[in-house]
C-alpha positions in Angstrom: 0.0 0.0 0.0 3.1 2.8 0.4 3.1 2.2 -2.9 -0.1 4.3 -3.9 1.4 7.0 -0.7 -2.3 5.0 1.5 -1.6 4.6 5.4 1.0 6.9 5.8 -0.8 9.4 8.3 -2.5 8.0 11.6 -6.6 8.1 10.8 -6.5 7.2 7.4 -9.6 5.9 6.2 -9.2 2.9 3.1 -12.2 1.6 1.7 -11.8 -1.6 0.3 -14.0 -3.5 -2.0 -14.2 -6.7 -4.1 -15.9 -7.4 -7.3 -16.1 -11.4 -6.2 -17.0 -11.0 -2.2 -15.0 -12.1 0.6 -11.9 -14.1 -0.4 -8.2 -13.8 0.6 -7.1 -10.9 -1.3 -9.4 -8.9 0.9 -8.7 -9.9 3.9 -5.0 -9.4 3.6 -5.5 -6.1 2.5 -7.9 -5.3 5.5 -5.0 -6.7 8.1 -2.3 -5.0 5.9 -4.6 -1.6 6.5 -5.2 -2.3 10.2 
């Protein structure tokens, strides 16, 4: 995620969303986030 400059600042809010549901991607990009 430093990549696109996202969680840098404390309060950030990331809103993440998948085409296909719930699978793995997403969930390891909302623990990466946390």
């Amino acid at each position: 995620m430093l990549a696109y400059r996202v969680g840098k600042e404390p309060g950030e809010v990331i809103i993440i969303v998948n085409a296909y549901g719930v699978n793995a991607m997403s969930i390891d990009t909302v623990l990466e986030a946390k």
